[in-house]
N, C-alpha and C positions, 0 to 999 in steps of 0.2 A: 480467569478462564477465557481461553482467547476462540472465540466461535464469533458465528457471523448469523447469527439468529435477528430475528426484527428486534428481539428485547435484549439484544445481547450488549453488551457495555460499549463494546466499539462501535456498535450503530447507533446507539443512543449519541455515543459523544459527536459522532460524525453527523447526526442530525442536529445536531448544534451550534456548525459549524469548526468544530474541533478538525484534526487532523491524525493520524496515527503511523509509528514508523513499526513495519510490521516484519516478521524472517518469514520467507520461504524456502524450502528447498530446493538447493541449487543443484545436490548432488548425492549421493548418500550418505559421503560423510560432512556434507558442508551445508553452511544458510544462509542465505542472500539478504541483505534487509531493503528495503522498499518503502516510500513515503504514499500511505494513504490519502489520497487528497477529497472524494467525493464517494457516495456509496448510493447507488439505485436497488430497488428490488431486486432487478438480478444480475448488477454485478457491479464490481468498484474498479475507478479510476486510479492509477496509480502514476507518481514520476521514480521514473526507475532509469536510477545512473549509468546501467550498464548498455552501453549502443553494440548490442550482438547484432552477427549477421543477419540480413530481411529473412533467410529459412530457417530460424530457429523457433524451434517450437515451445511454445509457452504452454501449452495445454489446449484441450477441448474449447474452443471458441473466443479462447483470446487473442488479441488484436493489438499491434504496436497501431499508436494516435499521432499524425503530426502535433507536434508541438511548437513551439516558442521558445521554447526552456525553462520558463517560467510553468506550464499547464500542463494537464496529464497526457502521458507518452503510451502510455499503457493501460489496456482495460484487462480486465480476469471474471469471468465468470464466480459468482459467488460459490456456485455449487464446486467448481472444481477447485477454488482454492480452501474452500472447506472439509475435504476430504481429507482424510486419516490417513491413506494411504501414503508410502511414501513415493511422491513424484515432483517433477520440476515446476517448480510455481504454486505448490499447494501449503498448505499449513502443516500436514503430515499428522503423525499421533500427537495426543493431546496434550501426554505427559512432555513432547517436546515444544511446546509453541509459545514463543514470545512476541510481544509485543510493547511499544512505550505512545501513551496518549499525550497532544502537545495538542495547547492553547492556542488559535490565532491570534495573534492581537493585529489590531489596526495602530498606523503609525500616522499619530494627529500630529505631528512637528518634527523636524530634524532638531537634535542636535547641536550645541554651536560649537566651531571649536575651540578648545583649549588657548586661552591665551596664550601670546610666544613670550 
């Protein structure tokens, strides 16, 4: 069940430090996926690959974030991406909504390489 409730699975895992790759709706018939990085009460941080124009509208009280390229580019209101309805930047119905939860891991050593 993909909701954004305090108990809801993706904010449990995100208060875990977890991370999540989520679809919103791009369009009516399309869906955007988006890397959940951070989640506050009322609203989550996202890095979102796509660099649309500065006037496009993401919804009610969302915000493009400077970035690094590394950190979040994009914030969304919880409320509005929680919505059933279908519109851009929301989860839309319920029966439509996916999402994939991913581990951070910390990287204690590189690698060496491959002998030649």
């Amino acid at each position: 069940d993909v909701r954004l409730t305090p108990s809801s699975r993706i904010m449990r895992w995100m208060g875990r430090g977890g991370v999540a790759i989520i679809d919103v709706i791009e369009s009516r018939d399309t869906t955007h996926s988006i890397l959940a990085l951070s989640a506050s009460r009322d609203h989550v941080d996202f890095w979102d690959p796509y660099l649309r124009d500065p006037q496009y509208d993401y919804g009610a009280g969302a915000m493009r974030l400077a970035s690094d390229g590394r950190s979040p580019n994009l914030r969304i209101p919880r409320s509005w991406l929680d919505s059933t309805r279908n519109r851009p930047y929301s989860f839309g119905p319920l029966r439509n909504r996916g999402a994939m939860l991913i581990r951070r891991s910390t990287r204690r050593g590189r690698r060496r390489p491959a002998p030649a």
